[in-house]
C-alpha positions in Angstrom: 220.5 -21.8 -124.4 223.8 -20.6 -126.4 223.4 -16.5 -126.9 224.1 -16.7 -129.8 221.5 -19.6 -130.8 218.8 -18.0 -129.5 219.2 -14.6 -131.1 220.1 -15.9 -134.1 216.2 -17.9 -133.4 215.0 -15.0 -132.6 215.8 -12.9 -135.2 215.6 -15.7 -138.2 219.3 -15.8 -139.3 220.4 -18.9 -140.5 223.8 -18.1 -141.6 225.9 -15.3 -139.7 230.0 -14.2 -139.9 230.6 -16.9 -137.0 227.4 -18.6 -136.9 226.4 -21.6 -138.7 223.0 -23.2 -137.7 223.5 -26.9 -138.9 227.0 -27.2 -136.4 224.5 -25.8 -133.6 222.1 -28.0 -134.0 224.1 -31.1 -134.5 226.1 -31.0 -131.7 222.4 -30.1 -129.8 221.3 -33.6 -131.0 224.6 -35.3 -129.7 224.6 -33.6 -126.5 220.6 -32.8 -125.9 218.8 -29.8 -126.6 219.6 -26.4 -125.6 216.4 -24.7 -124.2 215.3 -21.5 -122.2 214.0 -21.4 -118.8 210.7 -22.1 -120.0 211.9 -25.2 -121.5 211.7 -23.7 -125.3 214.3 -25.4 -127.6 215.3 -23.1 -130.5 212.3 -24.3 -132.8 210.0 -22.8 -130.3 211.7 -19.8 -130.5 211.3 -19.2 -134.3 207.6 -20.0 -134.2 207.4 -17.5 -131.5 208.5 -14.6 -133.4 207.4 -16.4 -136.7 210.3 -17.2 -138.5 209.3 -19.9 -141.1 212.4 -20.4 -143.1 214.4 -20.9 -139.9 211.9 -23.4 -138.6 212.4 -25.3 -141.8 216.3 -25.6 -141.7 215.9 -26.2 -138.3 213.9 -29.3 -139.4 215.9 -30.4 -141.9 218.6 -31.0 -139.7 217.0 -32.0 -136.3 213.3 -33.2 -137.7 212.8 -35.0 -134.1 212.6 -31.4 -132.2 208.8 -30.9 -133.7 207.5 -33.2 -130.9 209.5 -31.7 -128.2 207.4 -29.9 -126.1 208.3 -27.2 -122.9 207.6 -26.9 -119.8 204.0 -26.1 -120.1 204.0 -28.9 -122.7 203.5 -26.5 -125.5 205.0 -27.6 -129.1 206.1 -25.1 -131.2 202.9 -25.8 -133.4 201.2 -24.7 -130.4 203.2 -21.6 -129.9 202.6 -20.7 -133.5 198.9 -21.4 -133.5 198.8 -19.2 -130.2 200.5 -16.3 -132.3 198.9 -16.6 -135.5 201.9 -17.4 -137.7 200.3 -19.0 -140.3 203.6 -19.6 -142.5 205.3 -21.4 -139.6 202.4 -23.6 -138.7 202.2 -24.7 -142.6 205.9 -25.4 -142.4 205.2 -27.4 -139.0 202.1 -29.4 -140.9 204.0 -30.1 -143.8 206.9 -31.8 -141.6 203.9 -33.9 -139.8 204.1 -36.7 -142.6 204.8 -40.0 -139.9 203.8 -38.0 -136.6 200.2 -37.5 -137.4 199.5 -37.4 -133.3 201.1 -33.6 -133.5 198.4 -31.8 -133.8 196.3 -34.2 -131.1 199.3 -33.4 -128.8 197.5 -31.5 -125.6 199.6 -28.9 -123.1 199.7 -28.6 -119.6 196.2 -27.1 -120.3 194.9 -29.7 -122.4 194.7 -27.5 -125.5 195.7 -28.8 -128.6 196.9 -26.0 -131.6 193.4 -25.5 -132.4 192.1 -24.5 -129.4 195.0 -22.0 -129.3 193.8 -20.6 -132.7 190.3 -20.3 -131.9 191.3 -18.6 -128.5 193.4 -16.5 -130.3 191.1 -15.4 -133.3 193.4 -16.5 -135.6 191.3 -18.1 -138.7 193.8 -18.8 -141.6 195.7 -21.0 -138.9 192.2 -22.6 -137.9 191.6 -23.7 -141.2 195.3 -25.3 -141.8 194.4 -27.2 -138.4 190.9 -28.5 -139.2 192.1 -29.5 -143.0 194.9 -31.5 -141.7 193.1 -33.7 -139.2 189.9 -33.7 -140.7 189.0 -36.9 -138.3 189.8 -35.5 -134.9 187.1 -35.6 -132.8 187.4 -32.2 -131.3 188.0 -33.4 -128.0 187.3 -30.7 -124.5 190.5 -29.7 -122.6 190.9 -29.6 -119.0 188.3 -27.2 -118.6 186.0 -29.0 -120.6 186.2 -26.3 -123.5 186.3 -28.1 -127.4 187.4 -25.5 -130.0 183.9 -25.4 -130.9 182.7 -24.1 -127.6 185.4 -21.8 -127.8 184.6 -20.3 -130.9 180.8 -20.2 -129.9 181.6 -18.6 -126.7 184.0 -16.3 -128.3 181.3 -15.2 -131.5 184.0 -16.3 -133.8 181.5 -17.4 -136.2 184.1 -18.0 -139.9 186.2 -20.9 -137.2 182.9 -22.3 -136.2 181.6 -22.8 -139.8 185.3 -24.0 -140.5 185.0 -26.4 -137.5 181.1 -27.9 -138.2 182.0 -28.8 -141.4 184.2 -31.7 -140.2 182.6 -32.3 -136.8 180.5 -35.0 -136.1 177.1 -34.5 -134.2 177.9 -37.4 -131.8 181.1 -36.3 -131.0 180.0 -32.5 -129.7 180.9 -33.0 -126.4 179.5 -30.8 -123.5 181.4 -27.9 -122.1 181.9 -25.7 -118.4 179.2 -26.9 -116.8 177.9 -29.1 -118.9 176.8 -26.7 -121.3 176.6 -27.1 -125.3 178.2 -24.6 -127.6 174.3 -23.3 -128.0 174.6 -22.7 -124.3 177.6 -20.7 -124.7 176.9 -18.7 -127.5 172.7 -17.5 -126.7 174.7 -16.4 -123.1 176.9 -14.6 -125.1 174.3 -13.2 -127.7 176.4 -14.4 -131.0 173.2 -14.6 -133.2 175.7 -15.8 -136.6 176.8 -18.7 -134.3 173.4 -19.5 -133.0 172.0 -19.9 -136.5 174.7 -22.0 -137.6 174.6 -24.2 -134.5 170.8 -24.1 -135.1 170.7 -25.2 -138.8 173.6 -27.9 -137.8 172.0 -29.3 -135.3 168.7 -28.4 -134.0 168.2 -31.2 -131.2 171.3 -29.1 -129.2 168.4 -26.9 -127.9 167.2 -29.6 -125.3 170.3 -30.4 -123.5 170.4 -29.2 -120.3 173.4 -27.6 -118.5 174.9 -28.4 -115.1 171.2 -26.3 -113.2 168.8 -27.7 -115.9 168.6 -25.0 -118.2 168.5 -25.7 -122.2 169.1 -22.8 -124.6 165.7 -22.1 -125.0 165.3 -21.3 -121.3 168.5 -18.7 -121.7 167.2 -17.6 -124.6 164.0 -16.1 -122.9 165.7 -15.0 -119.9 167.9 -12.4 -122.1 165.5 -11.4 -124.4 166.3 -13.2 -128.2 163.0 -13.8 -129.2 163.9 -14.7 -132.8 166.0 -16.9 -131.5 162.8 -18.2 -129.4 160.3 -18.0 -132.5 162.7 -20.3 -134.2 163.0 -22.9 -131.7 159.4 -23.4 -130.9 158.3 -23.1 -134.5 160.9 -26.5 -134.6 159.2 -27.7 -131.5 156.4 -26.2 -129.4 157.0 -28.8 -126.3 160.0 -26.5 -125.7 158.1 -24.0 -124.0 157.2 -26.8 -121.1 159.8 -28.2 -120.4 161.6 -27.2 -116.8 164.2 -25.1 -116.0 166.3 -25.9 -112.9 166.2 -28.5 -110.7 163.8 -31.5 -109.0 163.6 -29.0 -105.9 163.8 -25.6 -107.4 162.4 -25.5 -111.2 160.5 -23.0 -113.3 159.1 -22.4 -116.7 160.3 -20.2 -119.8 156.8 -17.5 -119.0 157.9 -17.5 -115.5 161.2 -16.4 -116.6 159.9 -14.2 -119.0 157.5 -12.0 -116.2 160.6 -12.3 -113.7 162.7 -10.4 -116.5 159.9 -8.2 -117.1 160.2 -8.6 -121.1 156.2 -8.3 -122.1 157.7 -9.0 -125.5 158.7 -12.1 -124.8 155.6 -13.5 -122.8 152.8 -12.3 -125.5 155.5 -14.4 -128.1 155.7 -17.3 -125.9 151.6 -16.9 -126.0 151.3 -16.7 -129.3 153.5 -20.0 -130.3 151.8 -22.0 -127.3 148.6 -20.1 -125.7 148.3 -22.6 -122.9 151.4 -22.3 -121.4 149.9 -19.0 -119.6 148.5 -21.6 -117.2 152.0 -23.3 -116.3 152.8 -23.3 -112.8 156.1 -23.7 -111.1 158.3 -25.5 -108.3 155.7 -23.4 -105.4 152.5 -23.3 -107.8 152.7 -20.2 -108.6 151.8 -18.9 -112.0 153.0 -16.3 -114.2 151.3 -13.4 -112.6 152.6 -14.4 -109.1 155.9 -14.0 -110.3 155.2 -10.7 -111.7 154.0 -9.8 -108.3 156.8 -11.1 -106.7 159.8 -9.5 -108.9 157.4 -6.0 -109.3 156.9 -6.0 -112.6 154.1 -4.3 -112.7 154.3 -4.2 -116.8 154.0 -7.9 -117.2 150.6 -7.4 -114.4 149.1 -5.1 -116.2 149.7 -6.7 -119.5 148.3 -10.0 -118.5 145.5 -8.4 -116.8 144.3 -6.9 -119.7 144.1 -10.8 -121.4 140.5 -12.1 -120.5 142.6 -15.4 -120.8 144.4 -14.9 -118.0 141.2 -13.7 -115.4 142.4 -17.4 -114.0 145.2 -16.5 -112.9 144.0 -13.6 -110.6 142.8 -15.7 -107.6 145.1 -18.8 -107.9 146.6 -20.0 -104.8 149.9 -20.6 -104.5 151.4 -24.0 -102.3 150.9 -21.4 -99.5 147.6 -20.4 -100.7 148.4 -16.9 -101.5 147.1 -15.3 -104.3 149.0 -12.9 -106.7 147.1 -10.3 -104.3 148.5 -11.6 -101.1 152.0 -11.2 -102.6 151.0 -8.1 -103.6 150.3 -7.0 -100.3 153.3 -8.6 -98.9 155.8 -6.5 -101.5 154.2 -3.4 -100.8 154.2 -2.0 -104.4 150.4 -0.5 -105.2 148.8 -1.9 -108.7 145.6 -0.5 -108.6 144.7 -2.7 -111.8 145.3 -5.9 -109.7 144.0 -4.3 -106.8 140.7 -3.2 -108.3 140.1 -6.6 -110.9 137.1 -8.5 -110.5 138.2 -11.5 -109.6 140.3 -9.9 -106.5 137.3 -8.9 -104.7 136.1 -12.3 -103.7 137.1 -13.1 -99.7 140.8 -15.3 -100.1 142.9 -16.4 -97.4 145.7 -18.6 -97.5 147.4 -21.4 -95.4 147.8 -19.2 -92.3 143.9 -17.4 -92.4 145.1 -14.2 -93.8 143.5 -12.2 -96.4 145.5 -9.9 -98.5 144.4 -7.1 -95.7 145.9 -8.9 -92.8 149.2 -9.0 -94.5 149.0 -5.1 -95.5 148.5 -4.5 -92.0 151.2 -6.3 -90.7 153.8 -4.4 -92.5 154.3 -0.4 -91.9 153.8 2.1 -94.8 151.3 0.4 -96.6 148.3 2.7 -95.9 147.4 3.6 -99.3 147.5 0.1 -99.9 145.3 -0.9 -97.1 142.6 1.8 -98.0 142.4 0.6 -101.3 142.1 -3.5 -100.1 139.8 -2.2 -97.3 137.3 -0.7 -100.2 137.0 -3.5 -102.2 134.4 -5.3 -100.5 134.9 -8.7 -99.2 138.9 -8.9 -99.7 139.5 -8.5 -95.9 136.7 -7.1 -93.7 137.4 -9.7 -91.0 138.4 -7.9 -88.3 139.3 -4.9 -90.3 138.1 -2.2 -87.6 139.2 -3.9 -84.7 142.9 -4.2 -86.5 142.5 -0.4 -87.5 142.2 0.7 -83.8 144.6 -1.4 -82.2 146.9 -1.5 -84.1 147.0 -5.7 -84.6 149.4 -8.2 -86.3 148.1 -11.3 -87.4 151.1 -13.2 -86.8 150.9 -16.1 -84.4 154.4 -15.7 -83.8 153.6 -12.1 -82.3 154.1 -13.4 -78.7 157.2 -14.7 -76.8 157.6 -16.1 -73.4 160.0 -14.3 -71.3 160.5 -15.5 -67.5 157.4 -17.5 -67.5 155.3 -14.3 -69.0 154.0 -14.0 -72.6 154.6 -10.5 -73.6 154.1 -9.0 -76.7 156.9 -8.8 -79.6 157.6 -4.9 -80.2 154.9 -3.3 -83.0 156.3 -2.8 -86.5 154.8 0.3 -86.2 157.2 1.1 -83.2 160.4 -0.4 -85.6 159.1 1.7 -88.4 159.5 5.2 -86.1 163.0 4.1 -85.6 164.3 3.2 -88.7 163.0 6.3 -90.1 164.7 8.5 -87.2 167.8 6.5 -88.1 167.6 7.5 -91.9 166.8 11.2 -90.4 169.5 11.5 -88.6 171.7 10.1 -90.8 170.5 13.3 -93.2 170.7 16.2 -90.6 174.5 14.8 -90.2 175.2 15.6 -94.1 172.9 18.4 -93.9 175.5 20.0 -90.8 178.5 19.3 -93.5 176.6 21.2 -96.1 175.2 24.4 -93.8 179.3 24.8 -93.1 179.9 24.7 -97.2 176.5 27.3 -97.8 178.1 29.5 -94.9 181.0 30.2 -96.4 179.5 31.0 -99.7 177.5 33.5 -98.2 180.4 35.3 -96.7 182.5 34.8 -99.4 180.1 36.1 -101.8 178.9 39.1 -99.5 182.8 40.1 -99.0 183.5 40.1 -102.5 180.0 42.4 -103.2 181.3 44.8 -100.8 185.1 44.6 -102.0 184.5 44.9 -105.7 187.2 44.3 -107.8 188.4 47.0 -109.9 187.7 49.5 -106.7 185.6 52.5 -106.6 185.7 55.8 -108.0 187.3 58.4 -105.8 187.4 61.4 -107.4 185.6 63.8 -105.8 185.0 66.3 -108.3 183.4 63.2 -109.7 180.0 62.7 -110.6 180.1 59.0 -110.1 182.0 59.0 -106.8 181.5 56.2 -105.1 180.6 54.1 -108.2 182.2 50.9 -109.2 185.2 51.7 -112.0 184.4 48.8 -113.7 180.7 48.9 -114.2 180.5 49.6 -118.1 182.6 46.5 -119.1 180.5 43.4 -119.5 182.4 40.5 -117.5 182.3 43.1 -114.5 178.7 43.4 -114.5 178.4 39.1 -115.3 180.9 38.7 -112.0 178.0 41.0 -110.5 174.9 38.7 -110.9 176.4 35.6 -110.8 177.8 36.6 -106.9 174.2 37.7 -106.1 172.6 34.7 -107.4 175.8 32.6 -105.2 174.8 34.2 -102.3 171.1 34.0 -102.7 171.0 30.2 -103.4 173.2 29.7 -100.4 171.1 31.9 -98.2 168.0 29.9 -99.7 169.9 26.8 -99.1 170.4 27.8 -95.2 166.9 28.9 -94.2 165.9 25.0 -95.9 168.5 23.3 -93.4 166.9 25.7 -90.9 163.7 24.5 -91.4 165.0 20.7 -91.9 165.7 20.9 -88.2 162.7 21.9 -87.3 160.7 19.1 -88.5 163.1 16.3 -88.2 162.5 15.7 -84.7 159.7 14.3 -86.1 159.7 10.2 -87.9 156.3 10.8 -89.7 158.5 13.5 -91.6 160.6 11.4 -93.2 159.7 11.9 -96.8 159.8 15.8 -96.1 162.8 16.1 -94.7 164.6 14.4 -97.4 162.4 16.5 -100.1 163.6 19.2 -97.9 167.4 18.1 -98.3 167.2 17.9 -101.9 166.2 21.4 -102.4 168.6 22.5 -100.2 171.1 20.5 -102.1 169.7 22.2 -105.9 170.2 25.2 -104.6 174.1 24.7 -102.7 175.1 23.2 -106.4 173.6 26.2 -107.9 175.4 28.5 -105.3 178.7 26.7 -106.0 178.4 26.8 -110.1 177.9 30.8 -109.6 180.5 31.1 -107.6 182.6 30.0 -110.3 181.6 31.8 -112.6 181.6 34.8 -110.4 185.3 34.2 -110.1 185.8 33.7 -113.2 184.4 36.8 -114.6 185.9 38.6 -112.5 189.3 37.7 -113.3 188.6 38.5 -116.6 187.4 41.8 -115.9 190.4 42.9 -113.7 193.4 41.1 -116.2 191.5 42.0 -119.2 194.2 44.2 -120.4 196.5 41.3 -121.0 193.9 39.0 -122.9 195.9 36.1 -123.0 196.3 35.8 -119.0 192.6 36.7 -118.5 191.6 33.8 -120.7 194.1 31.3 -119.0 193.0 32.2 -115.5 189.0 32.4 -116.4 189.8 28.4 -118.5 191.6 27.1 -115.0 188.8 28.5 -112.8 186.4 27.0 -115.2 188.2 23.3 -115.0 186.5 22.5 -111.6 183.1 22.2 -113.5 184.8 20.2 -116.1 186.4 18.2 -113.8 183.1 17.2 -111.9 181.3 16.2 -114.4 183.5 14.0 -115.1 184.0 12.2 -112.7 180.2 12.1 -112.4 180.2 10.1 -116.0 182.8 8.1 -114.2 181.5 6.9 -111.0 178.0 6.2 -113.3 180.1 3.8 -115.7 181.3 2.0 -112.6 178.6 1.8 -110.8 
């Protein structure tokens, strides 16, 4: 494009010295267009940078350049929309009269000017669209996006009134993955555009998307339960309807205890009582999912429901019972464990009780002594598995070179993954022992080296003495350097002792309580130290206030500094 053309575009000067925007644009019309790199003619330039009044003389002379369209197939009424220049997109719609397909025209995209508006948050431009094609149908772009779901998705709620006024119910087409703008905005937690899409069209609720979840299902899963109260006060059969597919399906309450929201199930309850006896795609009710995803919140709440005493010694498709997952997991709910209805003897497909499966899994024993007390749950065998140590598993044996010998005991796998975790501590421990070392020298050389010096005068009554002692950062330096080189002496006789017991895998649990002292008491070391440096800065440079400060603020940063990046690491991780 002409340099001078396209500035005089982009800065909206119709008439310059030596410029005269009708010549430009008629010979533009005899010999073809002028356009950027992009493909942008000199129209699209204005409604970038939101010239109106050069867009209209541009199409007073050269009316045909509204439909042209770059390389992206973007009109300028798309670049305007996209920008939010409300003047030049009325000046573009008021030049529509006979090319009434402008603002249906889609880019490379498939976006029309309105989805660019509703992207772009840009209402007064929405409304100009909507009222000047009142009869569009809204249709989805390439990635199956209408402006509607764009403005649900988004929380745009004053476009999405602005839009359901002149959409049609039929014609609300399904979005990315076949969700409805409902989908979109309970995902997103836009409660204004929930209600709207609610009160507009209420039957939106049932659709499914692309893994057979409605909005209700979504709506449980994160937690909206007014959103929840609403739809089942429209229609209760919400709550039993499936979510997900023919082979892998659940139910909102089993949602509900996998999210742990007790909230949510005792509403669900309230609007539709049975549905505590739903099961899903394994038969497995709402307490075995509890179980399963340790929530031990949603257990104990629907333990303490004599509705739900049923649901305590249902089998699942492989006839175990919320205890036997229970086992299985390894987590210890003493109200499951110790209910009525758990006591009687229950064994599922392969002929294990609850017992059996806390035995065949290390670290369980509180568990086992509590499922071995309970009477009948599992006192088949139970002595004979106690002293030798067996795993019901008939898969325990393999044949190797025509012998069956037997797999390696979890208890044997258990030793060695927790001498693996030990060692892995006694090599940070090593790291740290070198850190506490040097603390403790540095912190003893400095008690015998005090700064200031001492007093030499022998005539003196306080030879000997410390010159500094009356001035109080001098004594502060003084305690802070005993306690650094206490913690860090305390800190080595732990790492000491560490080494000691870690020989040992049955000491897991106290060598890492072990390391965790140690490591209190190496922070504490380190946070004396500088303030023991500090202080004694300021004590020494005290005469020259200024540099005392400065020096005692840059020793000071490194505490700064790491809790900082503490609150950093925590909001990435």
């Amino acid at each position: 494009m002409d340099p001078t053309l396209y500035n005089a575009a982009m800065r909206g000067n119709i008439v310059d010295t030596n410029f005269l925007l009708a010549d430009h644009l008629k010979r533009d019309e005899e010999n073809g267009y002028q356009v950027t790199p992009k493909g942008n003619t000199v129209l699209h330039v204005a409604a970038l940078y939101g010239h109106s009044h050069f867009a209209a003389e541009v199409l007073k002379v050269t009316p045909a350049m509204l439909r042209c369209q770059n390389k992206k197939n973007e009109t300028a009424l798309h670049i305007a929309a996209n920008e939010g220049h409300t003047e030049v997109v009325r000046v573009l719609l008021a030049c529509i009269e006979g090319h009434k397909k402008l603002t249906r025209m889609t880019d490379a995209s498939g976006d029309t000017a309105l989805h660019r508006a509703v992207r772009s948050q840009h209402l007064d431009v929405v409304k100009l669209l909507v009222k000047e094609d009142s009869e569009f149908e809204f249709p989805p772009n390439h990635a199956q996006e209408t402006p509607l779901y764009l403005a649900a998705e988004s929380g745009f709620h004053d476009a999405l009134i602005t839009i359901l006024k002149s959409c049609k119910k039929s014609t609300c087409a399904a979005g990315p993955s076949n969700r409805t703008p409902l989908h979109a905005a309970v995902i997103q937690k836009h409660r204004d555009c929930i209600r709207s899409l609610w009160r507009w069209n209420k039957p939106l609720c049932e659709e499914l998307d692309l893994w057979g979840w409605n909005s209700l299902h979504y709506a449980v899963k994160l937690g909206l339960e007014d959103v929840v109260s609403a739809m089942l006060g429209w229609k209760k059969s919400l709550v039993y309807l499936p979510a997900g597919s023919e082979n892998d399906w659940t139910t909102a309450i089993h949602i509900a205890a996998s999210e742990g929201d007790v909230n949510m199930i005792n509403k669900l309850l309230n609007h539709c009582p049975d549905c505590r006896d739903m099961l899903n795609r394994n038969n497995q009710n709402a307490l075995h999912v509890a179980v399963l995803n340790n929530q031990d919140k949603v257990v104990c709440s629907l333990l303490d429901s004599d509705k739900c005493d049923s649901l305590v010694d249902e089998p699942d498709s492989d006839g175990n019972t919320p205890l036997h997952l229970l086992a299985a997991s390894g987590n210890h709910v003493p109200e499951l464990i110790n209910h009525p209805r758990a006591k009687k003897m229950s064994f599922n497909k392969q002929n294990q009780t609850p017992l059996d499966i806390a035995l065949s899994c290390p670290k369980k024993e509180k568990l086992m002594e509590d499922l071995g007390s309970i009477g009948r749950v599992g006192k088949r065998d139970f002595e004979v598995k106690r002293k030798y140590k067996y795993t019901p598993n008939p898969n325990a044996e393999t044949e190797t070179g025509g012998k069956m010998q037997l797999r390696e005991d979890d208890h044997d796998k258990a030793k060695k993954a927790n001498q693996t975790i030990i060692e892995s501590i006694m090599k940070v421990a090593q790291i740290h022992i070198v850190v506490a070392t040097l603390i403790m020298t540095v912190t003893f050389a400095a008690g015998i080296t005090l700064p200031g010096g001492f007093e030499s005068d022998s005539d003196s009554p306080n030879q000997g003495m410390a010159i500094l002692i009356r001035k109080t950062a001098f004594r502060a330096f003084v305690v802070s350097d005993a306690i650094a080189f206490t913690c860090s002496a305390v800190a080595i006789f732990i790492y000491f002792f560490m080494a000691d017991v870690s020989p040992d895998p049955q000491k897991k649990k106290i060598v890492n309580k072990l390391y965790n002292l140690a490591a209190y008491f190496q922070f504490f070391s380190m946070l004396a130290v500088v303030i023991a440096f500090a202080t004694g800065m300021f004590a020494t440079l005290s005469h020259s206030l200024g540099l005392a400060v400065t020096v005692c603020f840059i020793g000071c940063l490194s505490i700064l500094l790491y809790f900082l990046v503490l609150i950093y690491m925590a909001r990435k991780i």
